[in-house]
N, C-alpha and C positions, 0 to 999 in steps of 0.2 A: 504494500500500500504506500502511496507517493506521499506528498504533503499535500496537493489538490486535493485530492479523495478525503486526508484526514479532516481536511477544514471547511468540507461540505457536510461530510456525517456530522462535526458537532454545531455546526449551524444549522443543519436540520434539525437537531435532537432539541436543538433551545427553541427553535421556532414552537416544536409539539412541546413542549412542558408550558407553553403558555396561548391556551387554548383561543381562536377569533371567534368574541363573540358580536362583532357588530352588525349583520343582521338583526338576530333578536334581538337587538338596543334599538333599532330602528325602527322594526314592527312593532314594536312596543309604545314607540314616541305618537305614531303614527294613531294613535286612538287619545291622544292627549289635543288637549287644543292647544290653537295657535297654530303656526307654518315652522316648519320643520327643515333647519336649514343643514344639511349632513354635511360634517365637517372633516376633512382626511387630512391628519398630520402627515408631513414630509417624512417622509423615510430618513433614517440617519445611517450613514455606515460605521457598520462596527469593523475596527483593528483586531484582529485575529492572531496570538502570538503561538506561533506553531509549537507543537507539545515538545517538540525535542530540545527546540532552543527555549522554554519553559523549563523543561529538568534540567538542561544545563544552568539556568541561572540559579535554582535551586541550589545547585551541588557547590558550584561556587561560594555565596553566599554561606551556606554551611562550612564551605572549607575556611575561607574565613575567618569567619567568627570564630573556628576549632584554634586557627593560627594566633590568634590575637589571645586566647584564652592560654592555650598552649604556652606563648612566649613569657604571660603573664605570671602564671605558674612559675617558670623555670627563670626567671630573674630576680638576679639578688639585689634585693630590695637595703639589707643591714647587714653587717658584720657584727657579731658578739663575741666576746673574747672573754675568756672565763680564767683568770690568775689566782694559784695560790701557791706550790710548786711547781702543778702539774700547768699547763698552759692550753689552752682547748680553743680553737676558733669556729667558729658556727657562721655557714654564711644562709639568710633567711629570707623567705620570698615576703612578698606585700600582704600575704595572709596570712605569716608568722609560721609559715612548715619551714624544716630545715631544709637545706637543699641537699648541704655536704657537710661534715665535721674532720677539722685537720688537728691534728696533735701536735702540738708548737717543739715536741720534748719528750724524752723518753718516758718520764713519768706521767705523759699523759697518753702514752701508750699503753699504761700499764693500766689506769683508771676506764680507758677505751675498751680494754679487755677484747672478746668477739660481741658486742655492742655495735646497731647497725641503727642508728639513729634518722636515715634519711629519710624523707618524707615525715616524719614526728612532728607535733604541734610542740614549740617551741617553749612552754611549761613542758613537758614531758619532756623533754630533752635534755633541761634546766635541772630539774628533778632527779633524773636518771644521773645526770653527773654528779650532781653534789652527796648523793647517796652512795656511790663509785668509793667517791672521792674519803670521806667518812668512811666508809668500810674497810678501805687502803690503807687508812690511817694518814691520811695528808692531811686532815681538818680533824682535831680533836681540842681540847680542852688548852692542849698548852699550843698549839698555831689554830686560831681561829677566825682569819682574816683570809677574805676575800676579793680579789678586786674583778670588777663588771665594763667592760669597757664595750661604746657603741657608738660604731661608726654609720652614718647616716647624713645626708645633704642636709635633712629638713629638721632643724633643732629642736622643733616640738614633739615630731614623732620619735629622735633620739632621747628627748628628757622624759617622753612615757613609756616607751623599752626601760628606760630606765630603770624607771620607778616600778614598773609592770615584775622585771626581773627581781630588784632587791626584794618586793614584797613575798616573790614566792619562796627563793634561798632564807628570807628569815621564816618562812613558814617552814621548811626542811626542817631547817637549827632547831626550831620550836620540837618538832616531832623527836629528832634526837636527840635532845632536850639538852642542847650543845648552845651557849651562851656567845654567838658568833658577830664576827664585825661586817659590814658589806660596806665596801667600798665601789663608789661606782662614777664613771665619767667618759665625757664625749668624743671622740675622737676627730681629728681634721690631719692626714697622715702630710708629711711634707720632706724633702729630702733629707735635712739632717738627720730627724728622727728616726725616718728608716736605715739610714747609715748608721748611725747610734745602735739601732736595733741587730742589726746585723751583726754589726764589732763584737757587740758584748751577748751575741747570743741567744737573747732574751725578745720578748714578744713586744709588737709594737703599743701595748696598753701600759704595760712595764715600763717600754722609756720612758710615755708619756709620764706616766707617775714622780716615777725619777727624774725629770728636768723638772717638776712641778715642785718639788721638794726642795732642788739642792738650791730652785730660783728664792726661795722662799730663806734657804740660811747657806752663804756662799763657804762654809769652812767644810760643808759635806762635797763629796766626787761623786759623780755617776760612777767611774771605777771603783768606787768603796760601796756604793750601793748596790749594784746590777747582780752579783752574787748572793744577796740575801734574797731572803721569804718575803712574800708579802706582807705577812706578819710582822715580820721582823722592820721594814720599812716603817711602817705603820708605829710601830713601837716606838722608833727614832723621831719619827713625825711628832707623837703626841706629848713625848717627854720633853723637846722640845717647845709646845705650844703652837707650833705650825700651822699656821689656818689658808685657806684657800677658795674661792667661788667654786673652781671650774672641776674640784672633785669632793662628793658628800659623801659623808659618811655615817652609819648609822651603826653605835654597839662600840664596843672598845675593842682595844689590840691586847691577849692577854700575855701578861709578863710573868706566869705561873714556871716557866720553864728556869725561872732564872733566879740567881737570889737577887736580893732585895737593897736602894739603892744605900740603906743603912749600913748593910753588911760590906756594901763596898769603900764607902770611907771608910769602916772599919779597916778594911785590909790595907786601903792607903795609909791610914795614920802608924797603923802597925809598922808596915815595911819604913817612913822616915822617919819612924821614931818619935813622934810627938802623940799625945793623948789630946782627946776631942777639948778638954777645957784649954787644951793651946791653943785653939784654933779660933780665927779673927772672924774668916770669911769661908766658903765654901761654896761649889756650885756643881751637881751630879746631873749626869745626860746619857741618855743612850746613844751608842757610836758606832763603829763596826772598826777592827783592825785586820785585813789581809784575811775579810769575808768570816769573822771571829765577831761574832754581837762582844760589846764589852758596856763597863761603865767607865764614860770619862768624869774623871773626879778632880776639881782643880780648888786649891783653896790656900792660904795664907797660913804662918803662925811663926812666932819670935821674929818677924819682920823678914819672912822667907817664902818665896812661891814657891809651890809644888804643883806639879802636873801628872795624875797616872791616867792611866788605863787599865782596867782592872778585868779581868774575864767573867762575865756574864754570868756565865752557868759555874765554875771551879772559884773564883773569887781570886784565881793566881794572879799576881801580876804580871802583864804585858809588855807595858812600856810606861816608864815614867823621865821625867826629866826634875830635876831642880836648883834654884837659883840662889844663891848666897854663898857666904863666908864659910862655912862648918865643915868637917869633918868627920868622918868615921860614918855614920848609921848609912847603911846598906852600902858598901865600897871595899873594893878588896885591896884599893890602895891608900894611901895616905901612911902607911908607917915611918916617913922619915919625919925626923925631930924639926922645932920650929927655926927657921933662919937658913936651912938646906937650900941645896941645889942641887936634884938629881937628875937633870937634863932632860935632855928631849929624847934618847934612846928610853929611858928607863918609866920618862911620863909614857912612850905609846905603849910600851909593854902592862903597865897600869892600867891603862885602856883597853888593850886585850884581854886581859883579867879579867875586868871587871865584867867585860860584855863575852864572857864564858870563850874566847876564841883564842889560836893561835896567829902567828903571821903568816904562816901558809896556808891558812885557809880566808883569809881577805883582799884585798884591790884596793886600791890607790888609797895606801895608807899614808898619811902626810902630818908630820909636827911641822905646826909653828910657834914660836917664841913671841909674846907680845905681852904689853903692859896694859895694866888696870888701876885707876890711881895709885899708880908710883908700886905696882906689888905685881914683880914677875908672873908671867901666866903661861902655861902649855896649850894649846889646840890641838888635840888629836879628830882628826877624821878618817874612817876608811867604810869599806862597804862588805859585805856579806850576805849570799845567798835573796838577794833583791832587798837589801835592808838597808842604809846610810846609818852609821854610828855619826856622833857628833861628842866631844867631848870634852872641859875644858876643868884645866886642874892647875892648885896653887904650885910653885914651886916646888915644896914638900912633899909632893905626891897626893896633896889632898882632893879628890874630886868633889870639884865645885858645880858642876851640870854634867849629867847624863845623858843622854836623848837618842832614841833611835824610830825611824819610821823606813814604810817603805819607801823607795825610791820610784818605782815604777817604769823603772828601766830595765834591762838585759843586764845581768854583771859583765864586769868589763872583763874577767876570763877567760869568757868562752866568747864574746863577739856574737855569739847570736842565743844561746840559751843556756840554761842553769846546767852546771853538770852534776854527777852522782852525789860529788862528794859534798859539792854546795847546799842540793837538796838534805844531804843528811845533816851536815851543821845546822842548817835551819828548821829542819827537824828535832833538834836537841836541843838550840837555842830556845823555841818555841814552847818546849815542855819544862823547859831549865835545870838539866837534866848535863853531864859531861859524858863526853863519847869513852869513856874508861868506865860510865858504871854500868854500860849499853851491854844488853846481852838478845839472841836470838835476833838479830837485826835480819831483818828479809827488803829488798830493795827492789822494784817492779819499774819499768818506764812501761807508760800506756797510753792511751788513747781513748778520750769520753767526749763528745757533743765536738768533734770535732779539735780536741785541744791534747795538746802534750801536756802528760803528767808524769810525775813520780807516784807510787804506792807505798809505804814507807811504815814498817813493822819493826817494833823492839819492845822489850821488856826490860825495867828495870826494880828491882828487887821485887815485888808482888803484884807490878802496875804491867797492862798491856797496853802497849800508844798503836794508834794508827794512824796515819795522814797522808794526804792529797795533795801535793802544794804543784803547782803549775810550772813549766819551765820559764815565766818570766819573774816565778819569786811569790807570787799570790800562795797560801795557802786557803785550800778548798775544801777542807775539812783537817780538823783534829781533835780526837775523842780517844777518850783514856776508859779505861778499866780492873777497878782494882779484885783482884783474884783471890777469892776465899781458902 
């Protein structure tokens, strides 16, 4: 059958569904008075749209609307980005299903488990990870911060993801009846930050965080931060008083893991020797040393600064520095009598002493000779396993400042990274510990998120050390265990 044939049958078919009655309209008129004038409307033609090019417009039309629904679905509408160790990015359509879930990190691999989140309404998703994550043990009582990050054009629909997310993560915590922090904020990604992001390995909600923090108190680094926990950021943030618009936060950061900031002047005042009624002035903050939460403790007493740093969780000390006249408490030099002169050979050796090292295990070790109203002085500096000593003692051997930080460099060395022996010193400096009382030492170089490390095991009398320290000097971990 053609298209003529088909467009006469259905204009036939319309013709008979509407039956001519005008005859009987008109025999009808015709018994009515008056003159009877019959009146015959013009014919109109009808446009006929042939049935095939009808289903095709159909089909079209349908394909369509499938493509536009289709695309609609499958574009990513928001980024969410889930930080606490574990690092989880979520990219999500305009009706809040997920599309894809990336794991920023191995530990968010491990929280991913065989977990197939795609297509999930974006609470169930939420849910499912911080349950994950809680179960893992990444979010318990002593880390219980979270940060929420959400990238999106339209600032309103990002500050209701927002607020949408934090409310249901606090409704988790509630159910695990887990006393948690949510931290959350909006994302606009921009070169530096994602080079930032990149360097130090870490996700781009993380830098965000971190430039937002150290803009906020300039004595903190991104490279002092970006190895910490979310938690642990947060802790430095609030001990601080750090405040901010562009990140809320709702809960606290808990500092259960750690002792307490009493206990840590305690251990300052101990190691230089004065008792708390010496002391004029004081001021405690949480820090971070070479990825080591610590407390920084600085305070006055007999007309004297002090500066420690004090280990977080052990209360050992770190690094301290101090400024005055005195003598003796905590120093392995000062033995020569008043009015000496024991030179610049015997002040560095003092120096190494005191900062547990030999000369062959240092770099560009350098005395100088200089005055201080009218009272001979030694400068000793040299460096060690990514650390700068700084040192400055009276004539007599007395040390009068201490100080040591990292440096942030390569040691000079090896010209491009730490060697064995480096890592091990700084391994034993770190514990404060001498390579003579070291027993069972095991030494691993390895490979994690892409970075050279050392693995670095010894025992010293009842104690097992473990440590991570990076080949540019960072250490990544150090934890001790005393053996019943």
């Amino acid at each position: 059958m053609d298209e003529s044939m088909m467009e006469q049958r259905l204009r036939t078919a319309v013709e008979h569904a509407a039956p001519d009655n005008l005859e009987r309209i008109l025999a009808s008129c015709t018994q009515q008075k008056g003159t009877v004038i019959p009146m015959t409307p013009p014919k109109r033609k009808r446009r006929w749209i042939p049935a095939a090019m009808a289903a095709a417009l159909v089909i079209v039309c349908g394909l369509s609307f499938g493509a536009v629904r289709w695309q609609s679905d499958h574009a990513v509408d928001s980024i969410v980005t889930l930080d606490v160790n574990p690092s989880v990015s979520l990219d999500v359509n305009a009706k809040e299903r997920v599309l894809s879930v990336t794991p920023l990190n191995q530990d968010a691999t491990v929280i991913l488990g065989d977990m197939d989140l795609t297509g999930t309404d974006l609470t169930v998703a939420v849910n499912a990870l911080i349950g994950s994550m809680v179960q893992n043990g990444y979010l318990d009582e002593l880390q219980n911060s979270i940060l929420v990050t959400v990238e999106n054009d339209d600032a309103s629909r990002s500050a209701q993801l927002q607020q949408q997310i934090s409310s249901t993560i606090s409704g988790t915590f509630q159910a695990d009846h887990l006393d948690g922090a949510v931290l959350t904020q909006s994302l606009t990604a921009d070169a530096q930050l994602t080079a930032l992001a990149e360097q130090y390995g870490i996700s781009l909600g993380k830098a965000a965080l971190i430039q937002e923090v150290i803009s906020q108190d300039s004595t903190l680094t991104f490279a002092s931060l970006a190895p910490l926990s979310v938690n642990e950021i947060a802790l430095i943030a609030q001990s601080r008083s750090l405040t901010t618009s562009s990140v809320t936060q709702t809960g606290s950061a808990s500092d259960k893991a750690y002792i307490t900031a009493d206990a840590a002047r305690a251990a300052a005042y101990a190691h230089a020797g004065v008792s708390a009624g010496d002391v004029a002035w004081y001021e405690t903050e949480f820090d971070s040393e070479d990825g080591v939460m610590v407390y920084e403790v600085e305070f006055t007493a007999g007309g004297m600064e002090y500066e420690y740093d004090i280990d977080a969780r052990t209360g050992d000390v770190v690094k301290y520095s101090r400024e005055g006249g005195w003598s003796g408490s905590g120093s392995s030099g000062g033995t020569a009598s008043s009015g000496t002169d024991i030179g610049a050979d015997k002040a560095a050796q003092t120096a190494l002493a005191d900062a547990g090292l030999s000369s062959s295990q240092v770099t560009g070790l350098r005395t100088k000779q200089d005055w201080d109203d009218g009272q001979l002085r030694y400068e000793v500096e040299f460096r060690a396993g990514g650390v700068e000593y700084d040192y400055e003692l009276a004539a007599d051997g007395t040390i009068l400042k201490a100080d040591r930080d990292t440096d942030g460099s390569v040691p000079a060395s090896t010209g491009a990274s730490l060697t064995e022996e480096e890592a091990k010193a700084a391994a034993f400096r770190h514990a404060g510990v001498s390579a003579s009382s070291v027993s069972g030492l095991k030494v691993q170089r390895d490979r994690d998120d892409g970075q050279e490390l050392y693995e670095i095991e010894f025992r010293v009398g009842n104690t097992e050390y473990e440590y991570e320290i990076r080949t540019d000097g960072t250490i990544l971990k150090a934890e001790r265990d005393i053996d019943d």
